[in-house]
C-alpha positions as semicolon CSV with decimal commas, in nm:
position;residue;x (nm);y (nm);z (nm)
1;X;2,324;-0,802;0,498
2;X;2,238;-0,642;0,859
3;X;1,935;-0,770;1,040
4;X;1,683;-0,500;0,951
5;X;1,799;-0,631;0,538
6;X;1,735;-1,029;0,637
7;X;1,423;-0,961;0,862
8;X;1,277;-0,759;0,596
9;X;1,339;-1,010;0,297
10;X;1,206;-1,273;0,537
11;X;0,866;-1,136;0,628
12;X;0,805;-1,027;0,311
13;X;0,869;-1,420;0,163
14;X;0,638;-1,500;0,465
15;X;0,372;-1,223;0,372
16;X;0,388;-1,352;0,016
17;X;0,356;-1,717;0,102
18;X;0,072;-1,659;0,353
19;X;-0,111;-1,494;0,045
20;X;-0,088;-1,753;-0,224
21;X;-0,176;-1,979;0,057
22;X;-0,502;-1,788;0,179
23;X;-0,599;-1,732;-0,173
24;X;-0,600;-2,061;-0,307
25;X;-0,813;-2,150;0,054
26;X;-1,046;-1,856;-0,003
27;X;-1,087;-1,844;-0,400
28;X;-1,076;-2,190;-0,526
29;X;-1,440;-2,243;-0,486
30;X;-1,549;-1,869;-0,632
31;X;-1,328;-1,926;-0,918
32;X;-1,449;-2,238;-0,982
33;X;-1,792;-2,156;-1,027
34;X;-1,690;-1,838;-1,217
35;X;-1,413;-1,938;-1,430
36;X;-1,442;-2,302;-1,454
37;X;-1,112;-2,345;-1,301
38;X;-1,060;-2,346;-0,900
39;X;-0,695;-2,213;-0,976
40;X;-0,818;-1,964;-1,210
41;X;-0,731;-1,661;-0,941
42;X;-0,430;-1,790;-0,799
43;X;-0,288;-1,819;-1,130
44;X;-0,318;-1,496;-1,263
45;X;-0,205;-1,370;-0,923
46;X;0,115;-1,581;-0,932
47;X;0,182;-1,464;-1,256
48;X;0,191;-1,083;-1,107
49;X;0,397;-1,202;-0,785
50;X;0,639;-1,378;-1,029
51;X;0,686;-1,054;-1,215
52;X;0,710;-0,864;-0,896
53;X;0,962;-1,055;-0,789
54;X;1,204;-1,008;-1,072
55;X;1,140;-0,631;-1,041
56;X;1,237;-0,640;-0,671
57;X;1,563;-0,778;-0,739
58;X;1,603;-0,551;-0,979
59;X;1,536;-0,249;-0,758
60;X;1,765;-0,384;-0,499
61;X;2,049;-0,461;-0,721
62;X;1,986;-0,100;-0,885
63;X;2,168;0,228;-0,646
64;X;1,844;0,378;-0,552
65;X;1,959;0,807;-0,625
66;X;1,923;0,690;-0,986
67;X;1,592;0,669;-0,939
68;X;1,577;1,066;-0,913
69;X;1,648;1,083;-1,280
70;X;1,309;0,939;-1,332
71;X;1,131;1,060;-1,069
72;X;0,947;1,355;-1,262
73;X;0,906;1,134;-1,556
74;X;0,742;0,838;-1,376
75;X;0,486;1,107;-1,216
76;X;0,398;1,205;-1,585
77;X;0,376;0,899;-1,683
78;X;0,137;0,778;-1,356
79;X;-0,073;1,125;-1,434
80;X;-0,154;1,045;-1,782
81;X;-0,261;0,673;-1,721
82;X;-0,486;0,827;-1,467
83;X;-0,654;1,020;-1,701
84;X;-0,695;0,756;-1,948
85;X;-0,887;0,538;-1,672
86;X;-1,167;0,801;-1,643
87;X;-1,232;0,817;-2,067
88;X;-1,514;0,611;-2,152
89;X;-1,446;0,293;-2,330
90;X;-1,072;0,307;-2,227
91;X;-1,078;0,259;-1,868
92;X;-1,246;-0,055;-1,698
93;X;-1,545;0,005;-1,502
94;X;-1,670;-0,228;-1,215
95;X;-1,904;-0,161;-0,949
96;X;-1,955;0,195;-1,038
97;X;-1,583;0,300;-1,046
98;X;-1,301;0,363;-1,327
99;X;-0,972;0,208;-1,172
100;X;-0,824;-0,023;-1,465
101;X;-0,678;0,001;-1,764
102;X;-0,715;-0,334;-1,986
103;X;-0,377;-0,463;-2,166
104;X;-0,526;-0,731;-2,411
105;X;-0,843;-0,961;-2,319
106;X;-0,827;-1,055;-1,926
107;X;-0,500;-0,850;-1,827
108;X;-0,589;-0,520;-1,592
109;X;-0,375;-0,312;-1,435
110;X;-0,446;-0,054;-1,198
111;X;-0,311;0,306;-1,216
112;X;-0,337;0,414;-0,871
113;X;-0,101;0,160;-0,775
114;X;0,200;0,296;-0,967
115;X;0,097;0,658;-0,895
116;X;0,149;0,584;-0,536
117;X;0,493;0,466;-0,581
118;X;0,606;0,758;-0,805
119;X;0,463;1,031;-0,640
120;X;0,682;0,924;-0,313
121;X;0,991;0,856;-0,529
122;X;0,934;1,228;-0,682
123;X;0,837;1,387;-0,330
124;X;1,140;1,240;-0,173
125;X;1,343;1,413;-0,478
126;X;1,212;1,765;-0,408
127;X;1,158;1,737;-0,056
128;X;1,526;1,641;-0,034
129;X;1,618;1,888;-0,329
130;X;1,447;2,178;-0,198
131;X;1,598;2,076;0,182
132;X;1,697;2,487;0,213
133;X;1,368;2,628;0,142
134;X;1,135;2,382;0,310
135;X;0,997;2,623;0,543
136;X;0,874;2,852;0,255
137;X;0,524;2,850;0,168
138;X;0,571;2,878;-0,221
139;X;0,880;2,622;-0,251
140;X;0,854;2,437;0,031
141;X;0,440;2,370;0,143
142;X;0,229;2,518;-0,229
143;X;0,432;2,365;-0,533
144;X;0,442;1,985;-0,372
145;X;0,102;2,046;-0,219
146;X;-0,020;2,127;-0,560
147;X;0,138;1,834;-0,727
148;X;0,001;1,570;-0,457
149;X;-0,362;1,731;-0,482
150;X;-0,371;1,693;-0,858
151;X;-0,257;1,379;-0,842
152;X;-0,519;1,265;-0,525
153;X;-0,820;1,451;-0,702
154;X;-0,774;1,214;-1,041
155;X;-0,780;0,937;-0,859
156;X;-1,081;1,095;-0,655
157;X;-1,265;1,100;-0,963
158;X;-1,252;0,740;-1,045
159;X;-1,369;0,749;-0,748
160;X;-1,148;0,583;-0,529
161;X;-1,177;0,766;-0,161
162;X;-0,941;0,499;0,010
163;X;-0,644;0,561;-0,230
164;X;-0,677;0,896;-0,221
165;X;-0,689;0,900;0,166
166;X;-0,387;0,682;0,190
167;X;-0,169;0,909;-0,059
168;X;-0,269;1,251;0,076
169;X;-0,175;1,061;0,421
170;X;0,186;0,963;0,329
171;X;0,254;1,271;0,139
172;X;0,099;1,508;0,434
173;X;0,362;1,261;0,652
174;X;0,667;1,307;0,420
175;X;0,644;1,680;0,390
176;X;0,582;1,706;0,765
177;X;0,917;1,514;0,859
178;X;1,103;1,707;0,564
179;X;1,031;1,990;0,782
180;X;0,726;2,184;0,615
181;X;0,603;2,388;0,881
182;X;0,267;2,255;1,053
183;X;0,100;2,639;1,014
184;X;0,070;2,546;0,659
185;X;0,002;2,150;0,663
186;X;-0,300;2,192;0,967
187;X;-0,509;2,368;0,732
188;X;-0,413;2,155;0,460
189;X;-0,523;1,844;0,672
190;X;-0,867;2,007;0,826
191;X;-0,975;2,078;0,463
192;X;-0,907;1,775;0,385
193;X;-1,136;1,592;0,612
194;X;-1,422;1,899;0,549
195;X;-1,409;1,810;0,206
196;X;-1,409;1,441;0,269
197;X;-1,683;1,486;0,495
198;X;-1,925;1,673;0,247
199;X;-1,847;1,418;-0,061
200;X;-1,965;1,143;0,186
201;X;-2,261;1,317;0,305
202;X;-2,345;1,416;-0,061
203;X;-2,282;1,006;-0,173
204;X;-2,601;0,785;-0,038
205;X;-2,361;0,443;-0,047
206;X;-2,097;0,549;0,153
207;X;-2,302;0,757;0,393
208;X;-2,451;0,414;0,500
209;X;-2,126;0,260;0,535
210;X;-2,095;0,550;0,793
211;X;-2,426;0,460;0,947
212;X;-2,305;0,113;0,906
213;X;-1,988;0,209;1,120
214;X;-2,148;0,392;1,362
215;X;-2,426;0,090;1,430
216;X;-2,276;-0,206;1,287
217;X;-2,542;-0,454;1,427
218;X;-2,859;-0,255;1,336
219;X;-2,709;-0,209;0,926
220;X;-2,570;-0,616;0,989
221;X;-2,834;-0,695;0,679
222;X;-2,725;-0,366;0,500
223;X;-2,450;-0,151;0,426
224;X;-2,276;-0,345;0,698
225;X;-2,307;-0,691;0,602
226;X;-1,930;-0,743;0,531
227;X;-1,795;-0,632;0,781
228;X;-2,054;-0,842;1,009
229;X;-1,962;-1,159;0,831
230;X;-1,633;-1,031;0,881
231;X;-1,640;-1,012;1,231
232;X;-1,838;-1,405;1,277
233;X;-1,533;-1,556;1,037
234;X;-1,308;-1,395;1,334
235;X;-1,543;-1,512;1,624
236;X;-1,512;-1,896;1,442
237;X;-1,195;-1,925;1,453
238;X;-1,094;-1,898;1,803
239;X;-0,770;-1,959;1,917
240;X;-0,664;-2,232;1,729
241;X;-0,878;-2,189;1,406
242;X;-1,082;-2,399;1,188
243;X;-0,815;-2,534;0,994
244;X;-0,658;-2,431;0,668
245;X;-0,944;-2,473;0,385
246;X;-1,223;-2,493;0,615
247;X;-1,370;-2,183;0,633
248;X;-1,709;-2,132;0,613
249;X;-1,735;-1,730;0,549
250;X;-1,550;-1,799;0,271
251;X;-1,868;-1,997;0,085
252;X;-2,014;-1,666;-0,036
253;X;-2,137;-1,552;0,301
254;X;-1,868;-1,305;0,343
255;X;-1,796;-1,084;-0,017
256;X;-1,478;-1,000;-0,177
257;X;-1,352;-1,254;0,095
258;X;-1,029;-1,342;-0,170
259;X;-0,954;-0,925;-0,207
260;X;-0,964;-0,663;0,064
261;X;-1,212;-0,891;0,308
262;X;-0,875;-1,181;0,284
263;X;-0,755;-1,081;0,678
264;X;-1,062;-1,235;0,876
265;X;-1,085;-1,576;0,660
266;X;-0,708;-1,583;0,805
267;X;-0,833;-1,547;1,175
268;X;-1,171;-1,814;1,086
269;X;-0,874;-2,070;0,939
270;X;-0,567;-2,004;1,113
271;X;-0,756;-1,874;1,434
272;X;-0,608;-1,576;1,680
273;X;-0,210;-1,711;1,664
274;X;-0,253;-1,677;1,254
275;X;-0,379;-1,343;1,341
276;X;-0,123;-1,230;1,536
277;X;0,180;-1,417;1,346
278;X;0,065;-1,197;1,025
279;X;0,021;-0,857;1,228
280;X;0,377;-0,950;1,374
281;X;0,523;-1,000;1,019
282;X;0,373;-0,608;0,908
283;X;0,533;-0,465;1,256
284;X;0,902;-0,616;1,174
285;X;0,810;-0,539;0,824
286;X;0,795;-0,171;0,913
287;X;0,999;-0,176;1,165
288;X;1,296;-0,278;0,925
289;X;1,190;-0,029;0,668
290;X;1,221;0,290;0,934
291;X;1,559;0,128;1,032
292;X;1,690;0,104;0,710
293;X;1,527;0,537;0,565
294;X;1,737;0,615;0,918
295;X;2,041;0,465;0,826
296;X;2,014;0,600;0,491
297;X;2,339;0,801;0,396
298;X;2,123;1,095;0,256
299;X;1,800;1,312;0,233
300;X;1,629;1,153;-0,046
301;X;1,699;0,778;0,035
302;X;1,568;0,873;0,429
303;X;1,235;1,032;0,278
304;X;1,197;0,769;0,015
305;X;1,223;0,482;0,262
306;X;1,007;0,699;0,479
307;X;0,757;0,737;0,240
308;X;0,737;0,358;0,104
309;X;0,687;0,221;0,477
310;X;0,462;0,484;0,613
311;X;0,247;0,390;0,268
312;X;0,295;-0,019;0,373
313;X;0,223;0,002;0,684
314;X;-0,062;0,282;0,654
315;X;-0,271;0,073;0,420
316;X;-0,195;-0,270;0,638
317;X;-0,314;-0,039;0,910
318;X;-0,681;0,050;0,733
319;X;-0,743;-0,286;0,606
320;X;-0,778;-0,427;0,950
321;X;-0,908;-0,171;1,063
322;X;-1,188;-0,201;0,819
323;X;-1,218;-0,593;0,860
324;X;-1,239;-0,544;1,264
325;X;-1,514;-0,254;1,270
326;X;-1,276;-0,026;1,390
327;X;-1,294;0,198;1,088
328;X;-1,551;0,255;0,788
329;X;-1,544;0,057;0,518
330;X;-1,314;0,179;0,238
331;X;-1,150;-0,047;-0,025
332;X;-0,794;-0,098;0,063
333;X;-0,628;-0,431;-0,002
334;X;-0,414;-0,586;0,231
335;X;-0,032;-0,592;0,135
336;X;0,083;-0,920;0,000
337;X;-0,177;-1,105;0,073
338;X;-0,572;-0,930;-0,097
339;X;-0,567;-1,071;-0,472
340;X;-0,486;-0,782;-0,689
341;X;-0,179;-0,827;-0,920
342;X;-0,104;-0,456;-0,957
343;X;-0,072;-0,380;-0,569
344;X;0,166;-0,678;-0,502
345;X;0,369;-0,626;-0,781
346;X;0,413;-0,231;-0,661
347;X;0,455;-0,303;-0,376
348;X;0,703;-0,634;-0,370
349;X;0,883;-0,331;-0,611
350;X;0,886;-0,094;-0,314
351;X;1,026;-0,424;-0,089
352;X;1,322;-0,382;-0,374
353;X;1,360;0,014;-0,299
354;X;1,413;-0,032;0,032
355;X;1,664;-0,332;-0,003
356;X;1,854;-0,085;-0,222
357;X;1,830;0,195;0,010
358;X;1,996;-0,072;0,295
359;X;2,274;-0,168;-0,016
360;X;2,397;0,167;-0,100
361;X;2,403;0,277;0,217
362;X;2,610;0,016;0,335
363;X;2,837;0,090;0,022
364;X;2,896;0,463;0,125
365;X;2,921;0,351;0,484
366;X;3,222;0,167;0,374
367;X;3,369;0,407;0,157
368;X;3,344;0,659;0,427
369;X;3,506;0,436;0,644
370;X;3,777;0,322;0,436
371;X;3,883;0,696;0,360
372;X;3,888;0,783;0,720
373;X;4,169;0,461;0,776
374;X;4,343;0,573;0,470
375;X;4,371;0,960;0,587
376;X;4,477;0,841;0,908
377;X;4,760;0,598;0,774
378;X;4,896;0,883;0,592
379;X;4,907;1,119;0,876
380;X;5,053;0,851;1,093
């Protein structure tokens, strides 16, 4: 394996560690109280890094193009469990949104996670597939535009505005480095954030979270209290931290501190060097991942490892920006480490894509390279 291969399998074990470490610190005493059992959370979320584990070696060990065979399939499949999440009485609802589906008692998945994954895997296909006609509007900008809108306003509906943001982000990315003209993606984009900006005006919640963003310490009581406690569990922790297991945000001052609020319990316990050792681990993290799409020996393996770390390193990107007050609140888990079985799994899975992008690359690197010596023994 080449250095971008071994960095990237290390920060991601490092990623993955930090997590289970941070959430047995942050949820013990939560699930505790809750469940009756301070391991209750880290648990179930083992169990889910376990299983996506076996599926990254799996996607490593299996030649990536295959994965065009399913691409269209997979984006079915993604579509129609998106559907079943908004039927009442099928999909889970908490807080006011529909984003699970419930296999047996206590097990939830979520949807959105997997639809991420296949709609890159199936926009790398025809992005790569179409290659000659990219620069036509029907072909090339309307019938993958249409497909990633469909899929963005489903999940819209649960409603889930950060997910939706983050795909119609990485698609919008993909199609503009495949080479889809910007005359038809600029529009695209400033409709986008029209329409964004009209639901959130029409939505009293997240229209304070914009007041809240715009004057975090006059909402600190409000709309803005997490991200306020957020900001004191960063100012505690100094340079050096409090210590591992000694935070005190984490005693139900600061909400959903084990989920997408995990990042600034790291800077109250680990202080600014666990900060910046985890925001170093996501820069070699995607880093790696735009070595290995370049190094890719085709289209679709370049857009598909495009795709995967723009969507990594995209959401990393939002969650601390959230948790520092440099963005408005949406509800975006941190990779690897926010508790959340179905987004580690997907994306420890996408970890596995890319090591198989870096494998069978390497393979047709050598076979290139071996036919080139052969030719040239034989005209010697």
């Amino acid at each position: 394996m080449n250095k971008a291969a071994i960095t990237l399998l290390i920060v991601t074990l490092i990623l993955v560690t930090v997590g289970v470490v941070m959430l047995f610190s942050v949820s013990s005493l939560q699930a505790r109280d809750k469940y009756g059992d301070s391991n209750y959370l880290l648990k179930r979320q083992l169990v889910w890094m376990a299983l996506g584990g076996v599926c990254c070696a799996i996607m490593a060990a299996t030649p990536y193009p295959k994965l065009r065979a399913v691409a269209k399939p997979a984006l079915i499949i993604a579509g129609v469990f998106l559907v079943m999440v908004l039927i009442p009485h099928v999909g889970i609802k908490v807080s006011g949104a529909r984003r699970w589906l419930g296999l047996g008692s206590v097990l939830r998945v979520q949807p959105s996670e997997f639809a991420k994954l296949a709609l890159i895997v199936w926009l790398a296909h025809y992005l790569a597939k179409e290659k000659r006609w990219i620069d036509r509007f029907g072909r090339g900008f309307l019938l993958p535009m249409a497909v990633v809108g469909g899929t963005c306003l489903v999940i819209l509906a649960e409603p889930d505005f950060g997910t939706t943001a983050l795909m119609a982000a990485v698609a919008i990315a993909m199609m503009f480095v495949a080479g889809v003209r910007l005359r038809y993606l600029g529009p695209t984009i400033l409709t986008g954030i029209t329409g964004f900006a009209v639901l959130i005006a029409h939505n009293p919640v997240r229209m304070r979270r914009m007041l809240a963003f715009t004057d975090l310490e006059k909402y600190k009581a409000g709309p803005g209290y997490q991200v306020w406690q957020a900001m004191l569990a960063f100012g505690s922790g100094g340079l050096n931290g409090l210590g591992l297991g000694n935070s005190r945000q984490k005693m139900f001052y600061l909400p959903e501190a084990h989920t997408d609020f995990i990042f600034p319990i790291v800077g109250e316990e680990l202080g600014l060097i666990g900060v910046l050792a985890v925001l170093a681990c996501f820069v070699a993290l995607v880093a790696c991942g735009i070595i290995i799409s370049l190094r890719a020996p085709d289209l679709f393996g370049q857009y598909l490892g495009f795709g995967i770390t723009t969507m990594i390193g995209l959401q990393t990107l939002i969650n601390i920006g959230v948790v520092t007050a440099w963005l408005p609140t949406k509800g975006l888990a941190l990779p690897f480490l926010s508790y959340g079985g179905s987004n580690v799994m997907m994306n420890l899975v996408a970890i596995g894509v890319l090591l198989s992008i870096y494998r069978h690359g390497v393979v047709e690197t050598r076979t290139v390279e071996r036919e080139f010596f052969e030719q040239r023994e034989l005209s010697i």
